[in-house]
Backbone bond lengths (Angstrom), bond angles and torsions (degrees), N, CA, C in turn:
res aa  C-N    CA-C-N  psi(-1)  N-CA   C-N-CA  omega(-1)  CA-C   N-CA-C  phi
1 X - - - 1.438 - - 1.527 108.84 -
2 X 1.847 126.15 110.78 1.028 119.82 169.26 1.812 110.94 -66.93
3 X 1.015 112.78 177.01 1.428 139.51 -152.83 1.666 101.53 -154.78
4 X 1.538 92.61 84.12 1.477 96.25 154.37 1.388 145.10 -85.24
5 X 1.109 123.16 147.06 2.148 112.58 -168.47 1.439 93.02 -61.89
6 X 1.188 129.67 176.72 1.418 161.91 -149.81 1.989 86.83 -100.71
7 X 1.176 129.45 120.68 1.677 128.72 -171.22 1.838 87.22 -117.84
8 X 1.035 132.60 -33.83 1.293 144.71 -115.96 2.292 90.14 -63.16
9 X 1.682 100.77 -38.67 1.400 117.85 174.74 1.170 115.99 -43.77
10 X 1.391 117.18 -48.66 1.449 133.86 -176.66 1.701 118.90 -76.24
11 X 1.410 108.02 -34.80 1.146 112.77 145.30 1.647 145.33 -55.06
12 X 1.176 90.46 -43.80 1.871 87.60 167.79 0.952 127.29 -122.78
13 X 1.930 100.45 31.04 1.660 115.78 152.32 1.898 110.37 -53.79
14 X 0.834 113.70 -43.81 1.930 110.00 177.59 1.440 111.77 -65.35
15 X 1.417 125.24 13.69 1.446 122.35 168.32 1.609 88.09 -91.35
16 X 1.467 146.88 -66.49 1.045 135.77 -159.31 1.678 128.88 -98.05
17 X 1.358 91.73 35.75 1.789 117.80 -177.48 1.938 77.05 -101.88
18 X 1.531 85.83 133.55 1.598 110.20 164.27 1.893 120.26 -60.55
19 X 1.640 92.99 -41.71 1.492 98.18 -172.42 1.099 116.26 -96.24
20 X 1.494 119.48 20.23 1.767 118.34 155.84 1.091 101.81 -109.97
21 X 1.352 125.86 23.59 1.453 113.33 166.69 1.620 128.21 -127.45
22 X 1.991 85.98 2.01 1.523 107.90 169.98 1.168 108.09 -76.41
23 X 1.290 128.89 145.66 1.649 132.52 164.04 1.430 109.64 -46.49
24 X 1.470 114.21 -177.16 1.169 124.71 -173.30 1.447 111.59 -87.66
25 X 1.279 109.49 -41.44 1.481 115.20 171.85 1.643 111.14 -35.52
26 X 1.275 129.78 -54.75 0.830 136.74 -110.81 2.045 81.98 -114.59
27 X 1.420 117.35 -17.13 1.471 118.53 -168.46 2.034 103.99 -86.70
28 X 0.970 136.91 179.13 1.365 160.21 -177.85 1.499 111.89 -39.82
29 X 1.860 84.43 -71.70 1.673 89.30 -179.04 1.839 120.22 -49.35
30 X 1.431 106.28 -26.32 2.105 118.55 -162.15 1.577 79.72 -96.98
31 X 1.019 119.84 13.53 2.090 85.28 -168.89 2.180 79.95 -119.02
32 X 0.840 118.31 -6.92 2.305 123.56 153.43 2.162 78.44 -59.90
33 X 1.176 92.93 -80.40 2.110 71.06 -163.16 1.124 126.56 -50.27
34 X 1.163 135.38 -25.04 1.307 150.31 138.75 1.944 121.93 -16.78
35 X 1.176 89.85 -47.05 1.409 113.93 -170.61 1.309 104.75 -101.90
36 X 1.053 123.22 -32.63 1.674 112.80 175.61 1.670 109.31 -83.46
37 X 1.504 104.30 -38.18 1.881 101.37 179.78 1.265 110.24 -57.46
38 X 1.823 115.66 -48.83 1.558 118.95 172.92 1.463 116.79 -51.73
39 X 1.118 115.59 -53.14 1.861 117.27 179.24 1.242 116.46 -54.86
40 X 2.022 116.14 -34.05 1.431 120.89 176.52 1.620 104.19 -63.07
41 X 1.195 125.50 -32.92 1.653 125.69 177.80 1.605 130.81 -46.06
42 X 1.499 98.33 -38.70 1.161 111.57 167.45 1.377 134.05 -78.99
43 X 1.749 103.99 -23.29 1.483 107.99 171.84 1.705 116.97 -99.80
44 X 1.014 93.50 6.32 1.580 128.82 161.38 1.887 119.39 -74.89
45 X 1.080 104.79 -55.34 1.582 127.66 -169.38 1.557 103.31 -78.50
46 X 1.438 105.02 -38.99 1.474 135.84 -154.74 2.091 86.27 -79.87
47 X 1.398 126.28 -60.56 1.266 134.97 173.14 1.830 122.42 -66.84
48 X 1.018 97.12 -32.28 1.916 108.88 -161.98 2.012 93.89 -110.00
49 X 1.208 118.64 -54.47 1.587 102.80 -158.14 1.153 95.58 -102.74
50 X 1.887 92.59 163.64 1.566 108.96 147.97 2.189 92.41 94.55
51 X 1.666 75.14 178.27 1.740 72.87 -168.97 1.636 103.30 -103.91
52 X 1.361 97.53 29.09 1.846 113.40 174.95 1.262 112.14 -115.31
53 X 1.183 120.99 9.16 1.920 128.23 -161.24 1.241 83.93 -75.37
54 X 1.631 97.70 135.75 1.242 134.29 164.29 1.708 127.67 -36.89
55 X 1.787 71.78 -39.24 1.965 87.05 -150.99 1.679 95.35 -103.75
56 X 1.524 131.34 -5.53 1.578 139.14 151.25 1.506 123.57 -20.22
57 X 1.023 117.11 119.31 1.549 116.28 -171.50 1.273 106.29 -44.96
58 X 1.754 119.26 -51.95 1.605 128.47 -176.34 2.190 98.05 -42.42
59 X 1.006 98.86 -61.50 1.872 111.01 -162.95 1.857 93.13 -59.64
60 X 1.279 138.03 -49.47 1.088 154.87 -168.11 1.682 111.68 -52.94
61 X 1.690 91.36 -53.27 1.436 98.05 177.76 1.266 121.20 -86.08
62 X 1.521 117.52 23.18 1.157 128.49 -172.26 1.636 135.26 75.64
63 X 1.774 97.76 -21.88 1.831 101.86 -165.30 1.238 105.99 -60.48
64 X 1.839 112.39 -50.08 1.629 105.33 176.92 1.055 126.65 -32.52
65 X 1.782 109.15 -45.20 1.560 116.09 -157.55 1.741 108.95 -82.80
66 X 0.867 115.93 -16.37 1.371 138.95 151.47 1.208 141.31 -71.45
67 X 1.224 116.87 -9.09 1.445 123.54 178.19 1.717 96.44 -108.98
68 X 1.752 108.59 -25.28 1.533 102.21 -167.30 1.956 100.00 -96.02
69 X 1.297 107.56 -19.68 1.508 88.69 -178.87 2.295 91.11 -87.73
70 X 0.733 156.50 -3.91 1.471 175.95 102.71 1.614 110.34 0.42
71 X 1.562 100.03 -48.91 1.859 99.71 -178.47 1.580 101.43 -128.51
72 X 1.188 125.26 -18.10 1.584 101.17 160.22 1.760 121.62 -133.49
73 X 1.057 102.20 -27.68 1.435 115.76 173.00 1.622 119.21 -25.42
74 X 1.316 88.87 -70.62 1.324 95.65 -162.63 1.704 110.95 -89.96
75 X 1.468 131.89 19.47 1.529 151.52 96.75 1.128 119.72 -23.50
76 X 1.491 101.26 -55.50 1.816 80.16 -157.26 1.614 92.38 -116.15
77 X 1.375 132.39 37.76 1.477 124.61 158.76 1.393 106.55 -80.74
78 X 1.720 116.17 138.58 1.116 133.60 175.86 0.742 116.14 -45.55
79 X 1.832 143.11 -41.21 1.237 143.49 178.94 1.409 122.15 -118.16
80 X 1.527 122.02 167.94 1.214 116.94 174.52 1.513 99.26 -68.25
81 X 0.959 116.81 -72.07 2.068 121.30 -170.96 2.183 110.38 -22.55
82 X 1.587 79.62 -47.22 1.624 95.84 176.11 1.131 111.20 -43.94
83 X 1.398 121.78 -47.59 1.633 119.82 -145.23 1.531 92.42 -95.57
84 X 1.721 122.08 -36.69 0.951 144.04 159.03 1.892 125.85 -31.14
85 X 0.928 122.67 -46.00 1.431 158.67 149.23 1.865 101.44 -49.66
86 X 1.600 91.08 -84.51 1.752 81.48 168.79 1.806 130.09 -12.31
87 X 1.548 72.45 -74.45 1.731 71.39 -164.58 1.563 122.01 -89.05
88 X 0.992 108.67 -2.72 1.890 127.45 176.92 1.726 98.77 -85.42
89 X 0.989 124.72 -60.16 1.472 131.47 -152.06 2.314 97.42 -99.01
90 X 1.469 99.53 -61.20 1.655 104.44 -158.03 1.757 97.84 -66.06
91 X 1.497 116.13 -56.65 1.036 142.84 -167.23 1.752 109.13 -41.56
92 X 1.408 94.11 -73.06 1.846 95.50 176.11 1.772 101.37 -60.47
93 X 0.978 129.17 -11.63 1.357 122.79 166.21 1.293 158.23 -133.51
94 X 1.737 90.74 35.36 1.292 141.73 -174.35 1.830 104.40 -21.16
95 X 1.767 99.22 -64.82 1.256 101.69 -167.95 1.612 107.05 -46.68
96 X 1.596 133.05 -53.15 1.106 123.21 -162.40 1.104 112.92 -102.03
97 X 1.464 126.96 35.12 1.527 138.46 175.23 1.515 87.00 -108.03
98 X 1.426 117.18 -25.15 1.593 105.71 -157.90 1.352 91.09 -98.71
99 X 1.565 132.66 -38.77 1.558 114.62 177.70 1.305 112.75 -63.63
100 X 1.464 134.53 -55.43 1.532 110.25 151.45 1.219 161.22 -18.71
101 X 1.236 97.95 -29.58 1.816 123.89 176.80 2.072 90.90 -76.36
102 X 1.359 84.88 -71.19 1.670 98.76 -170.01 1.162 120.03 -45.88
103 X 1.612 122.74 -40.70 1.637 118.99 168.48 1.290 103.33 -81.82
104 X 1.452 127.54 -51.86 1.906 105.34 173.55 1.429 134.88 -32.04
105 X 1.573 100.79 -37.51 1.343 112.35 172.48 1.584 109.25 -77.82
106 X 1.457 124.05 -28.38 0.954 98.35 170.55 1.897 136.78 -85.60
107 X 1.341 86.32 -32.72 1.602 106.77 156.56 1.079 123.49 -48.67
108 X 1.440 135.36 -15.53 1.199 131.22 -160.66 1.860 86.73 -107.41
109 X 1.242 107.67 -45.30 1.732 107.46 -157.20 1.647 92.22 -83.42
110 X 1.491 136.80 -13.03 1.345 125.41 158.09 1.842 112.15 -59.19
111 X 1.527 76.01 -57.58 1.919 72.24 -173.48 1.487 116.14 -42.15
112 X 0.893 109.37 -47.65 1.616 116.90 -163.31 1.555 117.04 -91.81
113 X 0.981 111.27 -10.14 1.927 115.72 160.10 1.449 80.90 -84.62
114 X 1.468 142.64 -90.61 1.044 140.04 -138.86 1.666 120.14 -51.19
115 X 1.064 104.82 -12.05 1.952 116.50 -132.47 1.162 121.14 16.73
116 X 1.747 119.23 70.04 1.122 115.48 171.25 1.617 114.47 -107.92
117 X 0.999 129.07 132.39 1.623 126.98 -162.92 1.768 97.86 32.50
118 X 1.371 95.54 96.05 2.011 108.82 -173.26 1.560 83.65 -95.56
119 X 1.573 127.31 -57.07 1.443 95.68 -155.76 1.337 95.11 -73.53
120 X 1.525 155.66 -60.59 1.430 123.89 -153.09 1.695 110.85 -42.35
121 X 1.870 110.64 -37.37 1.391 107.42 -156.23 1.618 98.66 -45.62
122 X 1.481 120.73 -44.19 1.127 143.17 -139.15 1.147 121.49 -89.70
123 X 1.218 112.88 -7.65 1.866 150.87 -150.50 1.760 85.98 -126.40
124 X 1.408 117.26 -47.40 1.783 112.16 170.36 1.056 130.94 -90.37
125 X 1.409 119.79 -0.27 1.702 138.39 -173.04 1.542 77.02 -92.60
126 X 1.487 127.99 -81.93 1.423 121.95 -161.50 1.479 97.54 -44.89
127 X 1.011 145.91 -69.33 1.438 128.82 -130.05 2.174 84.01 -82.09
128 X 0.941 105.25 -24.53 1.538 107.69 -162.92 1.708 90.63 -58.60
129 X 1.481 125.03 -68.00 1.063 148.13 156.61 1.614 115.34 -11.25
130 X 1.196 114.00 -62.86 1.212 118.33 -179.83 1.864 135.52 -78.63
131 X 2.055 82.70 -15.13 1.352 113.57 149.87 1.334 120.36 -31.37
132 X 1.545 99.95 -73.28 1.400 140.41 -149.59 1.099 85.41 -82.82
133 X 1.542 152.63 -50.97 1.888 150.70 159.59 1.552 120.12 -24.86
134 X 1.689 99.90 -49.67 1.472 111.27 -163.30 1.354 90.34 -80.89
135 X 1.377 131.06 -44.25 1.454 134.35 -164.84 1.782 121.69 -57.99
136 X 1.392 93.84 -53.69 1.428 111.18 -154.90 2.132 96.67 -133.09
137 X 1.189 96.09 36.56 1.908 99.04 -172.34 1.829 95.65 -73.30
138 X 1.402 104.13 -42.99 1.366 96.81 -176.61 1.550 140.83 -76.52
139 X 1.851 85.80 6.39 1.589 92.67 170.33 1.392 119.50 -72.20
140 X 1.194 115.27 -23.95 1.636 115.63 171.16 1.310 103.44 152.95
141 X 1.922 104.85 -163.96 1.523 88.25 -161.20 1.415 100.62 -96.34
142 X 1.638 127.58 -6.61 1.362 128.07 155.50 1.197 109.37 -4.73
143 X 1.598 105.48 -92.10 1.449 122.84 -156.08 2.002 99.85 -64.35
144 X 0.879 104.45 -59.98 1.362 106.37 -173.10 2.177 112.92 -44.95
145 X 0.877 105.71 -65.76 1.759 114.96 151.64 1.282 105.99 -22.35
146 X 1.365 118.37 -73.63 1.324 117.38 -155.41 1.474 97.33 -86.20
147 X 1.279 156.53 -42.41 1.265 146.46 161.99 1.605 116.71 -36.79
148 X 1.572 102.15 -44.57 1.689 105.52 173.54 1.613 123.38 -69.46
149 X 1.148 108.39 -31.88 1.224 103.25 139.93 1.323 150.71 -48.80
150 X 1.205 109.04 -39.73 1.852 133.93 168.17 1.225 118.09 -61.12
151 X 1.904 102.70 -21.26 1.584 121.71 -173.44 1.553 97.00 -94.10
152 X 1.476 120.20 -46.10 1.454 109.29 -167.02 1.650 100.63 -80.38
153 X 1.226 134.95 -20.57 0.958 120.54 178.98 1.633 126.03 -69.95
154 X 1.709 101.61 -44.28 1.606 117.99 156.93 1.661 107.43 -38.06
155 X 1.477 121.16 -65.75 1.178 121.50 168.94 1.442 133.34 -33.05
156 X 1.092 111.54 -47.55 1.435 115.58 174.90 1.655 111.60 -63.58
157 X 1.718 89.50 -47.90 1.666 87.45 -168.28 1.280 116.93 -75.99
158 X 1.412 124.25 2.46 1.548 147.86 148.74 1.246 106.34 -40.96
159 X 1.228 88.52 -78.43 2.078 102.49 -156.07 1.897 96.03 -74.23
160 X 1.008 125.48 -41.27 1.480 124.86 177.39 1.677 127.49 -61.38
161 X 1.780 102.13 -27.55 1.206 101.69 -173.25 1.728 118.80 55.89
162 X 1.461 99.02 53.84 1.849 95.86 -159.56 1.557 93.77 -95.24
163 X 1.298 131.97 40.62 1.372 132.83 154.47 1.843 102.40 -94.49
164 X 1.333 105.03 -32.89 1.715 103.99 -169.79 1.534 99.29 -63.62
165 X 1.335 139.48 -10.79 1.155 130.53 -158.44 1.518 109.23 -112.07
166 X 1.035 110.69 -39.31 1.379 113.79 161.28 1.815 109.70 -160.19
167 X 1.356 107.99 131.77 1.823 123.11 -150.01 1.403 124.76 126.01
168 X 1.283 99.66 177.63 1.020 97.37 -175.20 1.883 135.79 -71.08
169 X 1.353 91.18 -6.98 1.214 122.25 -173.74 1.596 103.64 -56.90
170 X 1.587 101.13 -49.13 1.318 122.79 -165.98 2.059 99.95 -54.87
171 X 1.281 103.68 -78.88 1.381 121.94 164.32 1.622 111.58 -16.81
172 X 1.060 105.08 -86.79 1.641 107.88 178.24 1.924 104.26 -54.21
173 X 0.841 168.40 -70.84 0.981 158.74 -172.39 2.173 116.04 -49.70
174 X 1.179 89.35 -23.38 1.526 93.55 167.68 1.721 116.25 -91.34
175 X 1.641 101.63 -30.84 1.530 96.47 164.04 1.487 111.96 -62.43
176 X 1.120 117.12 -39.70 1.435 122.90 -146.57 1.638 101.93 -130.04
177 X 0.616 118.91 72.46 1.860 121.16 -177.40 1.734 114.15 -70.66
178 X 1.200 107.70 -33.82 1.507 114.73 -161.30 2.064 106.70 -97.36
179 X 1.443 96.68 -2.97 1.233 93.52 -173.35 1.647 123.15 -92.96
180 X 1.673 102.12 96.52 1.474 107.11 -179.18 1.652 118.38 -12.02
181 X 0.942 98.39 -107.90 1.449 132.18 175.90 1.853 103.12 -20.95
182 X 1.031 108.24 -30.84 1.642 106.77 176.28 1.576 99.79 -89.54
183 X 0.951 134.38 -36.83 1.776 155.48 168.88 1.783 81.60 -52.87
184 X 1.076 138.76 -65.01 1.503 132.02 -156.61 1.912 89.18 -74.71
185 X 1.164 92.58 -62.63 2.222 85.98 -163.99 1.637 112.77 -56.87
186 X 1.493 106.83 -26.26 1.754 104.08 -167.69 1.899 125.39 -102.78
């Protein structure tokens, strides 16, 4: 018969640890939802507020989007090709560069408050993001910072799938378990 020392201390050391007594919200895995509802705010804010909204009749009908790649855009794009692109390709087709912009932005900040299909949202926040880099990188490091951010956050909610954990993501994948293609968007 071995004879073990007395463990019993070591055992109900996790009664007086702080972080088994925090909720769940409050641990690693819940603070991905955290980060995706906050990131949805901006592509939210980015479509709906302010006198820059996406989704504004002025931005919609294209003139905004045209007057801004026209007076700063194509300044402050990172590259020559960029600015180049601008005005050859976006420019003559302002109007439907700008309804794109405006539902991406809004599509993107549904998905990701909701967690409904999180990785596509997250898969269009980055490229949306990096949009917004190539476009306007030379306005400073404002925009660029805060877009890279928009990127690591998309990223996470990529590789994490942080709709399966709590969203809608979760729901549809319990109806539907076997369905590829919902397995790829959620």
């Amino acid at each position: 018969m071995k004879i073990y020392p007395d463990r019993s201390h070591i055992l109900n050391a996790h009664k007086f640890s702080t972080m088994s007594n925090l909720p769940d919200i409050c641990r690693a895995r819940s603070s991905i939802i955290w980060l995706r509802v906050i990131s949805s705010l901006a592509w939210l804010d980015s479509a709906l507020v302010g006198k820059d909204a996406k989704l504004s009749y002025a931005f919609l009908s294209g003139v905004e989007l045209a007057k801004r790649i026209g007076e700063t855009f194509v300044f402050t794009a990172v590259t020559p090709g960029v600015a180049a692109l601008l005005r050859n390709v976006v420019l003559p087709h302002a109007q439907f560069f700008a309804i794109l912009i405006g539902l991406g932005d809004l599509a993107i900040g549904i998905s990701l408050s909701l967690g409904l299909f999180t990785r596509l949202g997250s898969v269009l926040a980055i490229l949306r993001a990096l949009t917004n880099i190539l476009v306007a990188g030379d306005a400073g490091p404002d925009t660029v910072g805060f877009n890279v951010m928009l990127m690591a956050a998309g990223a996470i909610g990529l590789t994490t799938g942080a709709g399966r954990r709590f969203g809608l993501d979760r729901l549809l994948l319990a109806r539907w378990p076997a369905a590829k293609l919902l397995r790829l968007v959620a």
